[in-house]
BALOBA-1460 file (C-alpha; in Angstrom, 3 decimals):
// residues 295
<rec num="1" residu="x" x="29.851" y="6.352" z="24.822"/>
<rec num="2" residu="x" x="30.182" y="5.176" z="21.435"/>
<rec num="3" residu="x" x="27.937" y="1.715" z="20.241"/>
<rec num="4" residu="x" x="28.475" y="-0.806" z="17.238"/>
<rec num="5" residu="x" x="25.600" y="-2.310" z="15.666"/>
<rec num="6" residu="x" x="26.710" y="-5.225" z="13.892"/>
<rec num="7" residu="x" x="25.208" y="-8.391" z="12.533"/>
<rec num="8" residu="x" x="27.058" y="-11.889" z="13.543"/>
<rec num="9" residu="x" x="26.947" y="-13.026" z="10.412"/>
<rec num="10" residu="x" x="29.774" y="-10.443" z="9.237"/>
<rec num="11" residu="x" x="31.798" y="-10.117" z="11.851"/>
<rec num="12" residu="x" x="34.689" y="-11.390" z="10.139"/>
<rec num="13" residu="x" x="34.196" y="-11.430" z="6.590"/>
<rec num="14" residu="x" x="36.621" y="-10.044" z="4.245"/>
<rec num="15" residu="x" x="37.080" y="-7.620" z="1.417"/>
<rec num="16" residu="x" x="34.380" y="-5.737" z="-0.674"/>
<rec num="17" residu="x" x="31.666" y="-3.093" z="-0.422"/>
<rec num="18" residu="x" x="30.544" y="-1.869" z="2.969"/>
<rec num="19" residu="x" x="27.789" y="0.522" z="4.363"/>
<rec num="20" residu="x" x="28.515" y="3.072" z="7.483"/>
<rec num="21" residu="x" x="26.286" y="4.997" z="8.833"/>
<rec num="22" residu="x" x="26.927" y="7.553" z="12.001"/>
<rec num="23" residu="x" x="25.122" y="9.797" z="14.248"/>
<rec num="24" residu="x" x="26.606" y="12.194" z="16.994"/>
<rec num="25" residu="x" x="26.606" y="15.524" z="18.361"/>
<rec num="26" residu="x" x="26.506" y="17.758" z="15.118"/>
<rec num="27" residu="x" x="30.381" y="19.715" z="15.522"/>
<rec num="28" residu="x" x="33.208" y="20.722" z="13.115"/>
<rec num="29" residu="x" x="35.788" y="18.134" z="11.467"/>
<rec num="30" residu="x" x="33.393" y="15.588" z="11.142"/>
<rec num="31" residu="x" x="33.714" y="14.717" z="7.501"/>
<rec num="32" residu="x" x="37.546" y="15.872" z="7.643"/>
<rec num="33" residu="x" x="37.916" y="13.215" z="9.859"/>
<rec num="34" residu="x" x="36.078" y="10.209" z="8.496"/>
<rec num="35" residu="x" x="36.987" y="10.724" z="5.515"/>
<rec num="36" residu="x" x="40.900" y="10.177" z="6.240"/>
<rec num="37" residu="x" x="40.153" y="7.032" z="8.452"/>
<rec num="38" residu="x" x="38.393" y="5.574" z="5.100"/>
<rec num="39" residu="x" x="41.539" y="6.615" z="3.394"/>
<rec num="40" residu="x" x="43.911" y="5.032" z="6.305"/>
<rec num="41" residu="x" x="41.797" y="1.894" z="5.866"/>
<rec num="42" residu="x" x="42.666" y="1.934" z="2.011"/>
<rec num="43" residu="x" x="38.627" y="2.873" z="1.366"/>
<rec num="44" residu="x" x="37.173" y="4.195" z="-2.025"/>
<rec num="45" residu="x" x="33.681" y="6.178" z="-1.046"/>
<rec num="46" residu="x" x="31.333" y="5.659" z="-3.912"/>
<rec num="47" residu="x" x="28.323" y="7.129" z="-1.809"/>
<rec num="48" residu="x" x="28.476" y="9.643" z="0.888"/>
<rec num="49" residu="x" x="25.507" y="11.031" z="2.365"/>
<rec num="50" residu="x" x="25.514" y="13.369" z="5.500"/>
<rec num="51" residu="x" x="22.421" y="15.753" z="7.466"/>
<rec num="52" residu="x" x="22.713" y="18.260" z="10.293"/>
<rec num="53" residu="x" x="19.922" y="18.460" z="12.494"/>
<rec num="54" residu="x" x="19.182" y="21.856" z="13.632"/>
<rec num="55" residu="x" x="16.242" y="20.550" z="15.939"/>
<rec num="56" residu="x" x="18.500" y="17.961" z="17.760"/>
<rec num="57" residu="x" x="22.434" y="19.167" z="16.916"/>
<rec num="58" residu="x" x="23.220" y="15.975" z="15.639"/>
<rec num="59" residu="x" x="24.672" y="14.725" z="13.042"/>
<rec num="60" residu="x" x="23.870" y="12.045" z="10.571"/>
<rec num="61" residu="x" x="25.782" y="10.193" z="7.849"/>
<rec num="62" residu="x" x="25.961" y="7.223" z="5.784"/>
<rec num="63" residu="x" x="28.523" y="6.100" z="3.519"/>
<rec num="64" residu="x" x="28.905" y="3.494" z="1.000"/>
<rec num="65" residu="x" x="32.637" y="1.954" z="0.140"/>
<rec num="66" residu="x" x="34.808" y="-0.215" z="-1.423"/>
<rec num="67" residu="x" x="37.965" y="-2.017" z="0.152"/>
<rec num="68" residu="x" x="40.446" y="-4.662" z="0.256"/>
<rec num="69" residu="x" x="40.282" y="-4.347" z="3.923"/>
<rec num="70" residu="x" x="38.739" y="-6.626" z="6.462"/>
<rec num="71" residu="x" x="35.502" y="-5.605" z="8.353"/>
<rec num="72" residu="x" x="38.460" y="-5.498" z="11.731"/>
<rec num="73" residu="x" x="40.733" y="-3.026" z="9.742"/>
<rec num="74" residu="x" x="38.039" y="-0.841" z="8.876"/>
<rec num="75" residu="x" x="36.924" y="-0.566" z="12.341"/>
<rec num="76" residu="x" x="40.202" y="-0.038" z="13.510"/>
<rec num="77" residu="x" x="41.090" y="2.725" z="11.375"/>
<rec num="78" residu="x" x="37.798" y="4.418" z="12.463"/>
<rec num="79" residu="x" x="38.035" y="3.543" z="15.886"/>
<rec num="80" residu="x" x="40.039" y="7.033" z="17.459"/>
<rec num="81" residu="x" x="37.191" y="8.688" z="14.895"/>
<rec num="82" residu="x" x="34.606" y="6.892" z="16.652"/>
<rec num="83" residu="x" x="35.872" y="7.637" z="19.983"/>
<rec num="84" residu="x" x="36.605" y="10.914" z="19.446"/>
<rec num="85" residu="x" x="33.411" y="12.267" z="18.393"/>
<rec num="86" residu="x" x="31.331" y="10.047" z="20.732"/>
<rec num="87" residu="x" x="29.336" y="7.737" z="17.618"/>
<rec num="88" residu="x" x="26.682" y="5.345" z="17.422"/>
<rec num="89" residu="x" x="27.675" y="3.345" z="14.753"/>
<rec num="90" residu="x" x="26.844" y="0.473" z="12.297"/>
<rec num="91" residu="x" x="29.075" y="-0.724" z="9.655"/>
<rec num="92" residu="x" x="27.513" y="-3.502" z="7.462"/>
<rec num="93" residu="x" x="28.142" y="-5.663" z="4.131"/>
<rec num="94" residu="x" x="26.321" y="-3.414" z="1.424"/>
<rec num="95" residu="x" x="23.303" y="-5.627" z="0.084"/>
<rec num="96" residu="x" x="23.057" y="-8.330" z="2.758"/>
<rec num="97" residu="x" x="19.444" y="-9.127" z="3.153"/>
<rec num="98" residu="x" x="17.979" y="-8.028" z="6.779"/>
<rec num="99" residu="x" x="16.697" y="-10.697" z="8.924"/>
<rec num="100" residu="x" x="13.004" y="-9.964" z="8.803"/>
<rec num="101" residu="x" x="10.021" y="-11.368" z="10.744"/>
<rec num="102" residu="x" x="6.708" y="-10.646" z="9.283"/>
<rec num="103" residu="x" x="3.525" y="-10.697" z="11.584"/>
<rec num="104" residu="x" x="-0.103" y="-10.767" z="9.683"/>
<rec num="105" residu="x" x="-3.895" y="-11.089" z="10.044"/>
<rec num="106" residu="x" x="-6.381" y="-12.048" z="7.313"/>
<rec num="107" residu="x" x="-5.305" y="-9.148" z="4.430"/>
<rec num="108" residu="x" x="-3.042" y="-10.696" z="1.864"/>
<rec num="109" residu="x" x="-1.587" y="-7.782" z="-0.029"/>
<rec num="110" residu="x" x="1.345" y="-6.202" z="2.212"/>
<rec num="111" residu="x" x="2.708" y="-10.098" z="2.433"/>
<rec num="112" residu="x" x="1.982" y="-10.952" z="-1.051"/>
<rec num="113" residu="x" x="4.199" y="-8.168" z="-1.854"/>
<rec num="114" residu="x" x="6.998" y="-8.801" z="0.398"/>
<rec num="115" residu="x" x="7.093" y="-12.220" z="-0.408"/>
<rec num="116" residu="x" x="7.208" y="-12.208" z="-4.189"/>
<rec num="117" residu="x" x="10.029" y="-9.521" z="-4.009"/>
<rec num="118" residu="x" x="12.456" y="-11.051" z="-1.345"/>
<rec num="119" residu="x" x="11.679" y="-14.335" z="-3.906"/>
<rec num="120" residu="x" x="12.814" y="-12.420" z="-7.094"/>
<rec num="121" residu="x" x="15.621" y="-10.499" z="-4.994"/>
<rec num="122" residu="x" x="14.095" y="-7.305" z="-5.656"/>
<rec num="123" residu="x" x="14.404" y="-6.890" z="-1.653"/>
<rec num="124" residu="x" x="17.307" y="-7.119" z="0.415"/>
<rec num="125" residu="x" x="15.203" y="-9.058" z="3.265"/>
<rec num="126" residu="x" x="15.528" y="-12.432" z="4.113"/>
<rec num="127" residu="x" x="12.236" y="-13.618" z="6.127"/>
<rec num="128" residu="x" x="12.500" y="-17.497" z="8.345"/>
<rec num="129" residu="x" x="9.120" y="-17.191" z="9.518"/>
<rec num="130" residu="x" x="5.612" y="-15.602" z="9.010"/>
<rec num="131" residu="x" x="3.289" y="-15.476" z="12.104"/>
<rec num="132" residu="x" x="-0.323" y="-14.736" z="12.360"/>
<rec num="133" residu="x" x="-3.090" y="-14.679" z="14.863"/>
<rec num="134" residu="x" x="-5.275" y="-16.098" z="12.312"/>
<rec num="135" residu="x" x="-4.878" y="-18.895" z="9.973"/>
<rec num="136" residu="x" x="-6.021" y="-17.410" z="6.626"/>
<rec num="137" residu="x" x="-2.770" y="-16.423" z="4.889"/>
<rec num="138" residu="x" x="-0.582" y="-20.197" z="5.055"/>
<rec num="139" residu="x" x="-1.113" y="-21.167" z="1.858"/>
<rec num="140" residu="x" x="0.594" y="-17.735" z="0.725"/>
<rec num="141" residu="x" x="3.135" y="-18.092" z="2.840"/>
<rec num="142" residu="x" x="4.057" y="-21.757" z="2.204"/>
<rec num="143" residu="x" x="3.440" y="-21.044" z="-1.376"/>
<rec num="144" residu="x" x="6.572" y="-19.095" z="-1.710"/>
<rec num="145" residu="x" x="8.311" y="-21.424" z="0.916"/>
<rec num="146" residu="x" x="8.295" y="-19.744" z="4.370"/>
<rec num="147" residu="x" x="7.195" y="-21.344" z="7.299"/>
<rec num="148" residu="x" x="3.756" y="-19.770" z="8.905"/>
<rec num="149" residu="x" x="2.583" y="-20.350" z="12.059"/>
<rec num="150" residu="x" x="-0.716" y="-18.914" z="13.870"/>
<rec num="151" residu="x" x="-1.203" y="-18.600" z="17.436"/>
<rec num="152" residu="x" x="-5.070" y="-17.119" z="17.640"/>
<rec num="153" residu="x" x="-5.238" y="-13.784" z="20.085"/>
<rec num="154" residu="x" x="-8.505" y="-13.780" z="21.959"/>
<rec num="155" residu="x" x="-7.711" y="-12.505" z="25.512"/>
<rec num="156" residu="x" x="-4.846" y="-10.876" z="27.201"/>
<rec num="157" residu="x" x="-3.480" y="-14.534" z="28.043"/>
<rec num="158" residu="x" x="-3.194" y="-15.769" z="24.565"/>
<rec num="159" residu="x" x="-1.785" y="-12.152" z="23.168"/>
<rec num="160" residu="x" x="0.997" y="-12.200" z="25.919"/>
<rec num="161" residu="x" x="1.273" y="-16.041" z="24.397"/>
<rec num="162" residu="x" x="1.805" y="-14.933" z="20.775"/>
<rec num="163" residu="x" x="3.819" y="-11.642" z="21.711"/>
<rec num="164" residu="x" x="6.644" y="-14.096" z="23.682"/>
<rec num="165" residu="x" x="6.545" y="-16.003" z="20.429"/>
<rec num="166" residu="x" x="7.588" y="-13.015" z="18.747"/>
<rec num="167" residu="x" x="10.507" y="-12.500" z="20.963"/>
<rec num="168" residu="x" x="11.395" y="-15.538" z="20.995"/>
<rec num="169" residu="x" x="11.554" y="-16.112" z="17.145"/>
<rec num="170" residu="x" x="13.645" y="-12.522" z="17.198"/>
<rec num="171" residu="x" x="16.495" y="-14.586" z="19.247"/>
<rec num="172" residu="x" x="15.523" y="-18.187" z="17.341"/>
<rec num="173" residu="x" x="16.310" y="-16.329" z="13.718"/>
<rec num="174" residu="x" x="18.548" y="-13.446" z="14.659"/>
<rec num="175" residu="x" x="15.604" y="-11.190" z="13.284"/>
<rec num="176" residu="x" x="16.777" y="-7.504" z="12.612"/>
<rec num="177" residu="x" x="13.144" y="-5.961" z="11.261"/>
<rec num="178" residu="x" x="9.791" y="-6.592" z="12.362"/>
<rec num="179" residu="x" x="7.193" y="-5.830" z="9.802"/>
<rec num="180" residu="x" x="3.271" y="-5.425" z="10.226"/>
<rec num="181" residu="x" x="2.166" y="-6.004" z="7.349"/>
<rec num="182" residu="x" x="-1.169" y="-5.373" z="8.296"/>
<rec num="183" residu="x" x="-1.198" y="-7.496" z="11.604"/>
<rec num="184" residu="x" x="-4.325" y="-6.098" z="13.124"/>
<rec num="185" residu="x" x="-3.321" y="-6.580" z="16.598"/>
<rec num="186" residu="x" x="-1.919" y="-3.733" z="19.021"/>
<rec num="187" residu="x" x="1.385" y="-4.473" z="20.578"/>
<rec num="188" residu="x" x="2.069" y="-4.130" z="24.304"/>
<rec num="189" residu="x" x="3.959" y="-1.336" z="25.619"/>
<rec num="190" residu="x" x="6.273" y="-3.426" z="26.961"/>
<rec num="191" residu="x" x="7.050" y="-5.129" z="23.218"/>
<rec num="192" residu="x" x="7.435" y="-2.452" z="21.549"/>
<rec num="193" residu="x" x="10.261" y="-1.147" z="24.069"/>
<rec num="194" residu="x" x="12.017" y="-4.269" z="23.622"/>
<rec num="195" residu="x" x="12.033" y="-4.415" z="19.715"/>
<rec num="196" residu="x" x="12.017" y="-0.271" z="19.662"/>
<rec num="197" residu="x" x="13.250" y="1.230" z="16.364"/>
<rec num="198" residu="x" x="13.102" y="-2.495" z="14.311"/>
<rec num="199" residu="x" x="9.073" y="-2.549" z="14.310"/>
<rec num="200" residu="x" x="7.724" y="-1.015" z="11.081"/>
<rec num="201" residu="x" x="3.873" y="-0.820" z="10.642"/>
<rec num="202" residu="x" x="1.728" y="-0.014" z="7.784"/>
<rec num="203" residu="x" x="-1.683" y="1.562" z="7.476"/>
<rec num="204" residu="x" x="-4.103" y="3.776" z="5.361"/>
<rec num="205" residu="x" x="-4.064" y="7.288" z="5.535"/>
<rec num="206" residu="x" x="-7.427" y="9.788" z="5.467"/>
<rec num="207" residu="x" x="-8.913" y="12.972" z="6.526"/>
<rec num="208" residu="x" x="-10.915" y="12.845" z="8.528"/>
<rec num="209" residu="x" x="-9.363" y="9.567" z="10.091"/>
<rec num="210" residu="x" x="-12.128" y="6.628" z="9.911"/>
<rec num="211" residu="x" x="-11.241" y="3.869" z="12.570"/>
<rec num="212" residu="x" x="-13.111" y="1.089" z="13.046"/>
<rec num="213" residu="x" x="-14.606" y="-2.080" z="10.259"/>
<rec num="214" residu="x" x="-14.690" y="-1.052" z="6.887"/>
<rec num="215" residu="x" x="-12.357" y="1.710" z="6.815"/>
<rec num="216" residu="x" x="-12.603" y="2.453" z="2.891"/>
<rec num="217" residu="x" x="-16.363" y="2.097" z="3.085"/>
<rec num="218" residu="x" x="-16.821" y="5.070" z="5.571"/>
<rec num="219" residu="x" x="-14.075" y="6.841" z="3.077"/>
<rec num="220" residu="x" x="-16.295" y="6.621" z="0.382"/>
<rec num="221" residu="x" x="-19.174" y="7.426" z="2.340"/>
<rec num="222" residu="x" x="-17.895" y="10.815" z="3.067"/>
<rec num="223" residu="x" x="-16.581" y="11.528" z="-0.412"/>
<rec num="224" residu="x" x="-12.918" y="11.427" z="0.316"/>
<rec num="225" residu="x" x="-11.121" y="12.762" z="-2.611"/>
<rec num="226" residu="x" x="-7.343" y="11.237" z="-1.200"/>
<rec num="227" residu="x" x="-6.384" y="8.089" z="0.106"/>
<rec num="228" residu="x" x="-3.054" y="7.370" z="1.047"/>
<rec num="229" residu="x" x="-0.844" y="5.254" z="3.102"/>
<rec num="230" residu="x" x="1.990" y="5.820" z="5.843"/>
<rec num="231" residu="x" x="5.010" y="3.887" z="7.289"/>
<rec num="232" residu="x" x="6.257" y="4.143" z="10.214"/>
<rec num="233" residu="x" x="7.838" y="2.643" z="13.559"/>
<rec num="234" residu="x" x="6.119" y="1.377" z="16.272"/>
<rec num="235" residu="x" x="5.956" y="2.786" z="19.317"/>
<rec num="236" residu="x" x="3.780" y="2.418" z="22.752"/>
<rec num="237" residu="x" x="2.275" y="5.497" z="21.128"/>
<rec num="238" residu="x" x="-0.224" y="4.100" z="18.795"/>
<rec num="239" residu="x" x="0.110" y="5.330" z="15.175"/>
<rec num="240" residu="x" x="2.423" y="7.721" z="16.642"/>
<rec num="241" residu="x" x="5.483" y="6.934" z="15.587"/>
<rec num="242" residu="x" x="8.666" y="7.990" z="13.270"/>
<rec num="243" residu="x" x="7.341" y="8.824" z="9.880"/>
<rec num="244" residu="x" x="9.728" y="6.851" z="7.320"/>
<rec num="245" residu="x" x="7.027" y="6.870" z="4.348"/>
<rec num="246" residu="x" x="3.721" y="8.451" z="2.932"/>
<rec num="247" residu="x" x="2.150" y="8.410" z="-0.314"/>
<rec num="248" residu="x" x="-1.094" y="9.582" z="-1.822"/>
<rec num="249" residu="x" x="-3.586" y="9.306" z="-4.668"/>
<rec num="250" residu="x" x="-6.583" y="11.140" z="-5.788"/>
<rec num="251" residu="x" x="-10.711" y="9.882" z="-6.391"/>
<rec num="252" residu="x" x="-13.218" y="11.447" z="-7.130"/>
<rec num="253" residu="x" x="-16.850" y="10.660" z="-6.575"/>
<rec num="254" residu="x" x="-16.955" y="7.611" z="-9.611"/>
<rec num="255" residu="x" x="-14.789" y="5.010" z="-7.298"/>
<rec num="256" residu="x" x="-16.566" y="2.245" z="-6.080"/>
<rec num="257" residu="x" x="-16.257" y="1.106" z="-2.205"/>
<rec num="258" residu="x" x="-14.615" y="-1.874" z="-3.791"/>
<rec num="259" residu="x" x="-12.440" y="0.217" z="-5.662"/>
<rec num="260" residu="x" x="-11.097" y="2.328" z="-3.244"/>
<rec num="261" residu="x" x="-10.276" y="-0.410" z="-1.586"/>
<rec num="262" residu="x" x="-8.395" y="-1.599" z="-4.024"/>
<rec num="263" residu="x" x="-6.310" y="1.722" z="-4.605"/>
<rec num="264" residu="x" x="-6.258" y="1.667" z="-1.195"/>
<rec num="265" residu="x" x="-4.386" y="-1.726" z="-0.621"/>
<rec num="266" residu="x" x="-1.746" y="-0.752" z="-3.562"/>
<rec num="267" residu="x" x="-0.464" y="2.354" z="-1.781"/>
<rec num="268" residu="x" x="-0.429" y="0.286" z="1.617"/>
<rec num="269" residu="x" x="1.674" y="-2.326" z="-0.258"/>
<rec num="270" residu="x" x="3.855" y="0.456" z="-2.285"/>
<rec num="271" residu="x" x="4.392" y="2.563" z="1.057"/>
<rec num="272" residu="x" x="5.729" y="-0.418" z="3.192"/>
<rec num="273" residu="x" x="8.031" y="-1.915" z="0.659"/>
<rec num="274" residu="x" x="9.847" y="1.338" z="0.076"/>
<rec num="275" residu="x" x="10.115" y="1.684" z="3.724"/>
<rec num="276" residu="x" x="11.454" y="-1.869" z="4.468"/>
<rec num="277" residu="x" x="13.926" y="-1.572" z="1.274"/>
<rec num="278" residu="x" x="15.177" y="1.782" z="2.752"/>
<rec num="279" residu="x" x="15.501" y="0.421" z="6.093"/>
<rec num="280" residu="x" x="16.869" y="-2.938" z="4.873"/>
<rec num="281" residu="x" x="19.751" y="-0.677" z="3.038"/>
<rec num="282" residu="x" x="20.621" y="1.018" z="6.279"/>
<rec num="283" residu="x" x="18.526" y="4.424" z="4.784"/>
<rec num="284" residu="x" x="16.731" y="5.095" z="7.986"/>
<rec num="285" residu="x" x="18.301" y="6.929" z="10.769"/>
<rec num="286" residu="x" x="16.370" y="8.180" z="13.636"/>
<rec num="287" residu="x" x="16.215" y="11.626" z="14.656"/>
<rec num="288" residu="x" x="14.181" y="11.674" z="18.074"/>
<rec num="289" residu="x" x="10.598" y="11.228" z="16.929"/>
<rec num="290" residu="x" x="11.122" y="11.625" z="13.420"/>
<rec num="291" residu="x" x="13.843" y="9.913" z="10.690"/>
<rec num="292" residu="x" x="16.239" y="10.776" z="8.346"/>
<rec num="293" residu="x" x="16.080" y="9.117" z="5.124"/>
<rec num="294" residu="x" x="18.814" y="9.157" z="2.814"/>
<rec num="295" residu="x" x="17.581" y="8.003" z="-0.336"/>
């Protein structure tokens, strides 16, 4: 079975730069044989990135060309390609901003960040619509003209209530990414199989893992010398899904609660926009519970 992930938008658009990416069982002629099709469809590759997975057997490749073919003549000259080798497939306009819905709580920084970059293009996201169960963060949004809306979540009624809003702004908005930036809700089992593999959280990283209020406070209570953030998709697991970014920096003993906290919020807001740029340039491939990033 071989599946096409394609936005409506370019369904029929014409000549220029393109992104593919493929994944299927990991076998000879591969490469041989994409590479003609390209050729066939009159395709310059200016980026060509491919990974074998030794864990899984599959394989994994994204490409980056240029054309004066049509988004139909490309996919007919890879078609026999894609059928032969059984591929899951996506082939996209290089650089069109993601349709991305961005859910929040009370903590500004993730969305300050998103905002301010998909403003000065620095992001290849578009985002319609902010929601929040709290009301705290519409001036920010509005500020940098995106609509906000709140729906509070204070029993199971209301969060079922704000979760069907979600879906239904996916479908409203034709939303392609789902981003927590620091929405301090957990979603239901049953949303995050419907929006599985386009949910990316974000959320500080220690050792020994503090849950709970004041996260950074109990940090620097136990004299953490890293803090650090991670990425990742959502899954009914909580905090255990596919890894797409981590980073880290060191304290010592002179930080402040208040500072770490501040250190703190720049990795969180540093870790998710490199994940939701990679993803948004079709970077991110899954590989069973972990990803392949090609950078």
């Amino acid at each position: 079975m071989t599946t096409s992930l394609l936005a409506p938008e370019t369904a029929h658009t014409g000549a220029g730069n393109w992104v593919l990416t493929l994944v299927c069982r990991d076998q000879p002629g591969i490469v041989h044989a994409v590479s003609g099709a390209i050729v066939e469809a009159r395709g310059n590759i200016l980026e060509s990135q491919q990974f074998s997975s030794h864990d899984t057997g599959r394989f994994f490749m994204r490409l980056q060309l240029e054309t004066d073919a049509t988004r139909d003549e490309v996919a007919a000259a890879l078609e026999p390609v894609i059928a032969r080798f059984g591929m899951a497939w996506q082939l996209d306009r290089a650089g069109r901003p993601k349709r991305t819905l961005v859910l929040v709580s009370t903590a500004a920084h993730c969305l300050n960040d998103l905002l301010f970059r998909q403003r000065s293009g620095q992001m290849p996201i578009d985002i319609p619509l902010v929601l929040s169960n709290h009301g705290t963060l519409r001036s920010l949004a509005e500020f940098n003209g995106v609509p906000f809306e709140s729906l509070p979540v204070v029993d199971a009624d209301s969060k079922a209530a704000f979760e069907q809003r979600v879906l239904d702004a996916v479908d409203e908005h034709d939303i392609e990414l789902v981003v927590l930036a620091r929405y301090m809700q957990i979603l239901s089992p049953e949303l995050c199989e419907k929006l599985r593999g386009r949910v990316i959280n974000i959320h500080h990283s220690f050792l020994p893992g503090f849950k709970g209020a004041n996260p950074y406070r109990q940090a620097h209570a136990r004299g953490v010398k890293l803090i650090g953030a991670t990425a990742h998709f959502v899954t009914s697991d909580l905090d255990e899904g596919p890894i797409i970014e981590q980073n880290v920096v060191r304290v010592d003993h002179s930080r402040t609660p208040e500072e770490l906290v501040s250190i703190g919020q720049d990795e969180e807001s540093r870790t998710l926009r490199q994940a939701v740029t990679w993803f948004a340039e079709d970077r991110v491939l899954l590989d069973g519970a972990r990803t392949i990033i090609f950078r």
